[in-house]
N, C-alpha and C positions, 0 to 999 in steps of 0.2 A: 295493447289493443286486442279485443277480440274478434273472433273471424264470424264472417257474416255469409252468410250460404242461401240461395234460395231452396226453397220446401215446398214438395206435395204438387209441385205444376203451377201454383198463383203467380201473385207480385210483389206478395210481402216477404221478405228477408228474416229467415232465423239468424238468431243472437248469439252463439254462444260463450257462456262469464265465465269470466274468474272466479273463486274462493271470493276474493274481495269484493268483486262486485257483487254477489249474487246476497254476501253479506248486508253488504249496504241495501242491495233492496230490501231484503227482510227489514233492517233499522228504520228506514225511510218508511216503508207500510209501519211499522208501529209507531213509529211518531207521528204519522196522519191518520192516524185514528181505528187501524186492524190490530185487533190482537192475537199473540202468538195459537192462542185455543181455539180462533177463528178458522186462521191455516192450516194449523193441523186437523181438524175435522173436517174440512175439506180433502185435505192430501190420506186422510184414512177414507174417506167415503170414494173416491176414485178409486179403491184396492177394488171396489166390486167391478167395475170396469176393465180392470183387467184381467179378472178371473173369468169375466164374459167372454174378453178378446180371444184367452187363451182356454175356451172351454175347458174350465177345469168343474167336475161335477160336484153335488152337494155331500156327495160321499167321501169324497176328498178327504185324508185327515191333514188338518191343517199345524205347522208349530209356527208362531212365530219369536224371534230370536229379540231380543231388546238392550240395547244399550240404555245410561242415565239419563242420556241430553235430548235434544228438540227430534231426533233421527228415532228415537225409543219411543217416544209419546205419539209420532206419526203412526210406527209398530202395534201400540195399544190403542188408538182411535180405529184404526184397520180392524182389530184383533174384535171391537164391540160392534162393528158394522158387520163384522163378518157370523159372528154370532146372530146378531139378529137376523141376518140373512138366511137363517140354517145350516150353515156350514158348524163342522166341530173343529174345534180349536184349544190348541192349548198353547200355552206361555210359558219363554224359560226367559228368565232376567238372567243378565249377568251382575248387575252391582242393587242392592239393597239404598242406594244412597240417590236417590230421584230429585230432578229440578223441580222447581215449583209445578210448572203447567204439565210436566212428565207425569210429577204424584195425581196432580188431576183427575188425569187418565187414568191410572191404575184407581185410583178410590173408586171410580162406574165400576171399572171391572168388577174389582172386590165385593162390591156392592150386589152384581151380577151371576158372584160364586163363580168366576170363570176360572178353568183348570188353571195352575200354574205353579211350575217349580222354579227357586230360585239356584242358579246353576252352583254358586260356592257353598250352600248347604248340601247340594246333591249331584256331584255332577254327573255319578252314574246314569242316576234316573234321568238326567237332563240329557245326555248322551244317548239311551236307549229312546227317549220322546223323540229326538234328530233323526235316530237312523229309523224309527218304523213310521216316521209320516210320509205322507203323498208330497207333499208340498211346504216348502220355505221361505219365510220370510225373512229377511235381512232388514234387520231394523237397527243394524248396531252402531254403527260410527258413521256420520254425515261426510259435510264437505270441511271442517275444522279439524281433519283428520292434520296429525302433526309426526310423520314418519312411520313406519311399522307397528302394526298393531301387537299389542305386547299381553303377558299373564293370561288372565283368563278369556280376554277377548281373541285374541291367538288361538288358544284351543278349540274354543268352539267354530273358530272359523275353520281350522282342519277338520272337525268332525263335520261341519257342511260339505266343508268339498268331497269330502272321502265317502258321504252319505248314498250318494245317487241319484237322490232327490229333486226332483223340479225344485228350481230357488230362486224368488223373486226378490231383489234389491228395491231399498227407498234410495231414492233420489241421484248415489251412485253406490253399484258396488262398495262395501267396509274395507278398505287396506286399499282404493284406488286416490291419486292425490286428484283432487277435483280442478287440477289446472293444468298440472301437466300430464296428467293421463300417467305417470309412472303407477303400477302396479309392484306396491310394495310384497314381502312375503313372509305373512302369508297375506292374501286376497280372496275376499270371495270371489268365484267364479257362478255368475248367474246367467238364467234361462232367459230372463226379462229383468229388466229395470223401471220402476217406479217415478221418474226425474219432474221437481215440480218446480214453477215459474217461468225456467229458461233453463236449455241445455247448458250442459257443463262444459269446456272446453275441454276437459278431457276425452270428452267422445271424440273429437278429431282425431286421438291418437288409435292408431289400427290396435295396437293388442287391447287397450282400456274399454274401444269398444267391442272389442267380440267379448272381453269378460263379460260386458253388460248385457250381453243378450241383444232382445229385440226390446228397442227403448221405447216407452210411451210418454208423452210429456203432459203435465196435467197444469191446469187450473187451480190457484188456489186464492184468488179474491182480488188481486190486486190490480187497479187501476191503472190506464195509460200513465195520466200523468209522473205517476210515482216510476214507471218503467222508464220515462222517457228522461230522468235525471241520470240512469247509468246509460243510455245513448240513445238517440231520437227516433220513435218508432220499431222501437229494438219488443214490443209485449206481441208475445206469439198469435197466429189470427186464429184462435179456437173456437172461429164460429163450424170454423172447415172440418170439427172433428167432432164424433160422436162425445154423447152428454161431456163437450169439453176435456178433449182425451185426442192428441194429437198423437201419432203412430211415425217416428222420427226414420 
């Protein structure tokens, strides 16, 4: 069972899931008819909202970090909104070996000619991109995180934390478990957190949420109904939050 908290002064109850459930609502939105390239261009177009919240300026250099899976493609939906925004940006992948809708994303980029180094061809230069930017994105491991981040996702999480850097996470801190808030090691340690559909029940846990910063919960398409099969009336009320951008 997950814990249920009221928010922001209303009367509607935040939800916050499991790993599993928040699983199952992604599965249940795509079987009713959302597709994965839906949400994530939503959960990348929200990055500009929080670069507003947290006035970061257009001078900003930006890195963002990318794992292979659904957490990397939200990374590179961010990475082309934020380009087109003006902001400079560059990309460091860690794995060459992309999901389908991840590759997606990266083909606009490509397409785009947007900076990017792949970290196991280079990690020097991937390391030096880390430590001279303004700002970090943590795009690398989701909620299907399965014990300690290991090889080369390991390192580059040391070289964030070690960085200085403002570093914003998607959906939770990389090396956090999305259920029980255990903070594996290593973890990113972030400024802000990016978290979309419903909080994670890790934020209950006090150390999981100071890694995460100051949390912002976002929007990304989906319907009451499909919300109210993981528990009744459980989908966030973001009419109460700028362009759909709740501030947890």
């Amino acid at each position: 069972m997950c814990i249920l908290q009221h928010n922001l002064g209303n009367n509607k109850v935040t939800y916050y899931s499991t790993e599993e459930e928040i699983e199952k609502l992604d599965d249940l939105a795509i079987e009713n008819g959302l597709e994965i390239r839906q949400m994530m261009e939503l959960a990348g177009w929200h990055i500009l909202s929080v670069f507003s919240e947290l006035k970061i300026p257009k001078t900003a250099k930006v890195v963002v970090v990318c794992g292979k899976g659904n957490k990397g493609g939200d990374g590179l939906s961010a990475t082309r909104h934020l380009i087109n925004h003006n902001w400079k940006v560059e990309l460091v992948l860690i794995s060459k070996e992309l999901v389908a809708n991840v590759q997606h994303q990266f083909n606009l980029l490509r397409k785009m000619k947007a900076a990017m180094i792949n970290y196991s061809d280079n990690k020097k230069k991937a390391e030096r991109a880390i430590k001279s930017s303004d700002v970090i994105i943590d795009a690398l491991i989701g909620y299907h995180l399965k014990g300690a981040p290991r090889g080369d996702y390991a390192d580059v999480i040391r070289t964030i934390n070690s960085s200085g850097k403002k570093v914003i996470a998607y959906d939770i801190p990389t090396g956090i478990d999305a259920t029980t808030g255990e903070c594996f090691n290593p973890s990113i340690r972030a400024d802000a957190t990016l978290t979309l559909a419903l909080p994670k029940k890790a934020f209950k846990s006090e150390k999981a949420k100071k890694q995460s910063g100051q949390i912002f919960l976002a929007d990304i398409g989906i319907p009451d109904f499909i919300y109210d099969q993981i528990y009744p009336n459980c989908r966030p009320d973001f009419k109460i939050g700028e362009r759909s951008l709740i501030k947890l």
